[in-house]
N, C-alpha and C positions, 0 to 999 in steps of 0.2 A: 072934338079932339078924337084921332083917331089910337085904337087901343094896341098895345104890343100883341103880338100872335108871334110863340116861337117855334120855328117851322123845324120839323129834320129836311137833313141832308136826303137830297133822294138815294145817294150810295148807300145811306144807312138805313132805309126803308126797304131798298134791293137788299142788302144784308140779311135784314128779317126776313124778309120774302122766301129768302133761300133756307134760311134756318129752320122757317114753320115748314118748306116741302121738303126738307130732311129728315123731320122730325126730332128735332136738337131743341128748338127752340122752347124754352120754358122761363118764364118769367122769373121766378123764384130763384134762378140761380145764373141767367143770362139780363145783364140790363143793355139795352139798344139807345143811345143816347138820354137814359135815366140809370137809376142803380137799382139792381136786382133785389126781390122783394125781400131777399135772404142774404144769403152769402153765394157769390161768385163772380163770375168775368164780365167785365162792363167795358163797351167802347162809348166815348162819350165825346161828344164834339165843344170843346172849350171854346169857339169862336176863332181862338190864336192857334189852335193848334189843336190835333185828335189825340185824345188821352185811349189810351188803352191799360187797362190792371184788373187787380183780383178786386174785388171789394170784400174785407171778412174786418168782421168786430168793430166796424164801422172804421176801418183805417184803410186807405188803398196801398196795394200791395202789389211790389212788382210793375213798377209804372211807365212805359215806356211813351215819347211823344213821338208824336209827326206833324210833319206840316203838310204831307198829302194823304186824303182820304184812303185812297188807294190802297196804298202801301199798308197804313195801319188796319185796314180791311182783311187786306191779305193776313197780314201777322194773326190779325185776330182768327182768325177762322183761321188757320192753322192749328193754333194754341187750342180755340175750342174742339174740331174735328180731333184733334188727339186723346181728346178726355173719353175714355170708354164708358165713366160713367153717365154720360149722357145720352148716349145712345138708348133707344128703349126697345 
């Protein structure tokens, strides 16, 4: 039998890509299709549809869907690039 392997989205892999050579990306407070090792912004691909929100106190918060990668890609990186406190 052969075993589930769950792949990312390549747009969400470009995503990170971009994040690490901006120097934004930090695990602990960005998750990339998981939830961030702390509290912060997570895009997350639900299969039906790309979840984007905050993750704090273990509730998501601020939850918007889409049904194109795209789109929520964009939103996300808007919403993160505005946070000054990620920048380092």
């Amino acid at each position: 039998m052969g075993r589930y392997v769950a792949t990312m989205l390549k747009e969400l892999v470009e995503l990170k890509e971009y994040l690490i050579e901006q120097g934004i990306y930090d695990r602990s407070v960005i998750g990339i299709d998981e939830l961030p090792m702390m509290e912060g912004y997570c895009i997350y691909d639900a299969r039906k549809e790309i979840e984007v929100f905050v993750y704090e106190r273990g509730q998501k918060l601020y939850v918007k869907y889409f049904q194109n990668v795209d789109e929520a890609i964009i939103y996300f990186k808007e919403w993160v690039l505005d946070d000054p406190t990620l920048r380092k």
